[in-house]
ZAMARGU-4260 file (C-alpha; in steps of 0.2 Angstrom, whole numbers, plus 5000, padded with zeros to 4 digits):
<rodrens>
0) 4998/5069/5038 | 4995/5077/5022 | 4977/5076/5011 | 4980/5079/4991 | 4964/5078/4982
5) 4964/5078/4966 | 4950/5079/4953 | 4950/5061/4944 | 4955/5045/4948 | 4968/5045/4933
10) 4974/5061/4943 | 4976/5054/4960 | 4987/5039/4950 | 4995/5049/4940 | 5004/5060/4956
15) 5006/5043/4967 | 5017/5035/4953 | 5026/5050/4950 | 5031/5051/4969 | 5035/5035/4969
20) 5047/5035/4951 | 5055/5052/4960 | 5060/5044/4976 | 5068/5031/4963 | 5077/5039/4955
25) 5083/5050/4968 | 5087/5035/4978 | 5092/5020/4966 | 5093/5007/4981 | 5074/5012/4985
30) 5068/4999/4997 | 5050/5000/4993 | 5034/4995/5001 | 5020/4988/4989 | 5001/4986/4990
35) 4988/4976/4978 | 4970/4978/4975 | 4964/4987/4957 | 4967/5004/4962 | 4988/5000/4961
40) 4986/4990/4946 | 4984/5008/4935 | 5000/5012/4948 | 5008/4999/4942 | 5003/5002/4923
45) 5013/5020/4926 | 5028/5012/4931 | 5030/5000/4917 | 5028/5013/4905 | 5039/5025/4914
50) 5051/5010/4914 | 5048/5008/4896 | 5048/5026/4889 | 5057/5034/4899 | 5070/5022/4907
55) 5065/5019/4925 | 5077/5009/4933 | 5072/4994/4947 | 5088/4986/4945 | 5093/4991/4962
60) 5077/4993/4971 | 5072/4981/4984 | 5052/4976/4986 | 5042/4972/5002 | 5024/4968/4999
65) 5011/4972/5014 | 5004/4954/5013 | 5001/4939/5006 | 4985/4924/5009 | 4989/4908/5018
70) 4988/4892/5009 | 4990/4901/4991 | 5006/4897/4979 | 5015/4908/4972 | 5007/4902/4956
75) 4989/4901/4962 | 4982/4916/4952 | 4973/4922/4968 | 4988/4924/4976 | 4999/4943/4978
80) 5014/4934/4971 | 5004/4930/4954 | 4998/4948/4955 | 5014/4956/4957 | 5023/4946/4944
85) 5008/4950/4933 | 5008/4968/4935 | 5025/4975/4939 | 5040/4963/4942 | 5040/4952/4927
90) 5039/4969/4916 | 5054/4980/4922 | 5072/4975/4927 | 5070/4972/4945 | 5081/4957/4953
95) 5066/4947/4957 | 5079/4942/4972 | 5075/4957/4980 | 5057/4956/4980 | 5051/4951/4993
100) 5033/4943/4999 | 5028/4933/5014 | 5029/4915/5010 | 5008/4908/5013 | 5012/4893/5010
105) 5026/4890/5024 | 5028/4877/5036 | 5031/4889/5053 | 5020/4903/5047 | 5026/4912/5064
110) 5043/4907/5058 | 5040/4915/5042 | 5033/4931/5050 | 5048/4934/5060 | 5060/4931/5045
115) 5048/4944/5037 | 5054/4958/5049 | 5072/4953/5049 | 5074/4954/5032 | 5065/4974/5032
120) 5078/4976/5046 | 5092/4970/5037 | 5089/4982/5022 | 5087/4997/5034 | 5069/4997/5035
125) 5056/5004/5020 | 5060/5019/5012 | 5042/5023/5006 | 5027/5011/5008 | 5010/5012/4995
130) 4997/5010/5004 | 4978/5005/5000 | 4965/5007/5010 | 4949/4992/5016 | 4931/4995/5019
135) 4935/4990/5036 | 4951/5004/5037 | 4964/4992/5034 | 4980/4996/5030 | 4988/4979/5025
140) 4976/4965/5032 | 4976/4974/5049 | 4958/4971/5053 | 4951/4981/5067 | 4958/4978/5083
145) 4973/4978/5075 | 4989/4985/5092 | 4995/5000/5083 | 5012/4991/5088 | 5009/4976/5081
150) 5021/4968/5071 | 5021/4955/5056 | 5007/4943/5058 | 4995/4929/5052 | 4980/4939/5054
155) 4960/4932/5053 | 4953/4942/5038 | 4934/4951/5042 | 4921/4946/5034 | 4916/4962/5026
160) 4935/4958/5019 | 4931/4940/5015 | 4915/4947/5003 | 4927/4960/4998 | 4936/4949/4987
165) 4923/4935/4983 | 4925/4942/4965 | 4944/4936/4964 | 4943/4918/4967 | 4933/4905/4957
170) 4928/4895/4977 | 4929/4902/4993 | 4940/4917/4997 | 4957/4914/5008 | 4951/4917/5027
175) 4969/4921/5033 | 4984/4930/5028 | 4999/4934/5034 | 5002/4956/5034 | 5013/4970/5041
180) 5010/4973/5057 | 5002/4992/5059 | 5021/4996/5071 | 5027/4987/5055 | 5023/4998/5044
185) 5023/5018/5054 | 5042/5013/5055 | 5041/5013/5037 | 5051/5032/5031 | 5035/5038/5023
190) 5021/5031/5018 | 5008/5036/5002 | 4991/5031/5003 | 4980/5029/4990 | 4962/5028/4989
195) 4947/5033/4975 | 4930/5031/4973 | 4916/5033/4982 | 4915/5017/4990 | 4929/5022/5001
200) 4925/5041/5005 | 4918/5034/5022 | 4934/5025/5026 | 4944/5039/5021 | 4936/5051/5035
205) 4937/5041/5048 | 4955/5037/5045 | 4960/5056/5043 | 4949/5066/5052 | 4941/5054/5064
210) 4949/5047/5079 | 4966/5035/5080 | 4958/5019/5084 | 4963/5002/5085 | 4945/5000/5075
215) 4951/5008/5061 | 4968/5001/5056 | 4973/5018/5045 | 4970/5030/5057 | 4988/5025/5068
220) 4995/5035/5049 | 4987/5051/5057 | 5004/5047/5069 | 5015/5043/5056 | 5029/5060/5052
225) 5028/5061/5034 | 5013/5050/5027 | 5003/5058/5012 | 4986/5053/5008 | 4981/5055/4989
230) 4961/5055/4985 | 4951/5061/4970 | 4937/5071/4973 | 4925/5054/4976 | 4935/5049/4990
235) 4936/5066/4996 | 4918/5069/4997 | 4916/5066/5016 | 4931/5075/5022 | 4925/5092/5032
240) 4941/5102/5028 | 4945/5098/5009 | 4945/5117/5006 | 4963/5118/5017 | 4969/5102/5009
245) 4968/5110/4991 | 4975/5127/4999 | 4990/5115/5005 | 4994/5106/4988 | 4993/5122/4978
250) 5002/5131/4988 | 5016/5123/4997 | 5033/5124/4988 | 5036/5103/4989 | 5021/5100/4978
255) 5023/5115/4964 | 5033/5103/4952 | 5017/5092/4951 | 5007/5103/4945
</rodrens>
């Protein structure tokens, strides 16, 4: 695992989309992992205009989102297939074919799950997965007690989660989704977590310096091979060895061309 920390939030954004519109670029047919939540919307916001300015290209590029609510349409305003259209894929050139989400709404919801990880499979697994970060220490909607080799799931949402996203819905919140399993998403080729604030600075300990723990869904990344974690300096606050983080990014050759 590898810490960045970076001074602002428009920092910490900034370097994630650039990793992302790299790997892109270097890699056309990019089978991406995507995330939702307010901090990827200004993500988002930096691929549009990279797509618009400077001619990012999604036309190959194949989506899996984390996770999607049960019982939400596709058109339901709540739901991650409203906000995904709304933020990224209705505004570049992606095939919207190939990008994918779980289906909420399905009839066989275990069917649906299963057909989740054979379609990952079939396209060679993710090349880089975005990842947020819950109050809880999810990653996807892998609430604590989460195996660390589960796989895609319907999973009961926490109700620190449930309060959590009260602001997003008009009634009651969804109390179920279907996500990523935590085995689903260390097979993922790297993985690039973001988090800001200091609301999550907590969280963010505990998931890189504290122990790996079913407890803390984001902690199994500590076991991930190549998995970066990108902070500002809110989020960083609680971290005991920030000093050697910074020494890291400043230092080793891979991240010069960021500065």
């Amino acid at each position: 695992m590898e810490v960045i920390i970076r001074e602002t939030k428009a920092d910490a954004v900034s370097l994630a989309a650039a990793i992302i519109a790299r790997a892109l670029r270097a890699r056309p047919n990019l089978v991406l992992g995507l995330a939702t939540g307010r901090t990827m919307e200004a993500v988002y916001e930096l691929l549009v205009r990279l797509y618009e300015d400077d001619g990012l290209d999604f036309s190959l590029a194949r989506t899996f989102n984390l996770d999607e609510y049960v019982g939400l349409p596709p058109e339901d305003p709540g739901s991650y297939r409203f906000y995904m259209n709304k933020h990224l894929f209705h505004r570049v050139n992606i095939d919207l074919r190939n990008a994918h989400l779980p289906n909420g709404m399905a009839d066989d919801l275990n069917a649906e799950c299963a057909n989740y990880e054979r379609l990952i499979k079939d396209c060679n697994g993710i090349d880089l997965q975005l990842l947020g970060i819950g109050r809880t220490g999810h990653i996807g909607f892998n609430e604590p007690l989460s195996a660390m080799r589960s796989r895609t799931r319907t999973k009961a949402l926490a109700p620190e989660t449930i309060e959590q996203n009260c602001p997003f819905f008009k009634g009651e919140p969804p109390r179920r989704a279907i996500t990523m399993g935590v085995g689903t998403i260390l097979e993922c080729r790297r993985c690039l977590l973001l988090a800001t604030g200091a609301e999550k600075a907590d969280v963010i300990a505990k998931a890189v310096e504290g122990p790996v723990t079913a407890m803390i869904s984001a902690s199994a990344l500590q076991l991930h091979p190549k998995c970066t974690v990108i902070v500002d300096e809110a989020a960083a606050s609680r971290l005991e060895h920030g000093h050697y983080y910074r020494w890291v990014f400043e230092n080793e050759p891979e991240w010069q061309e960021y500065h």
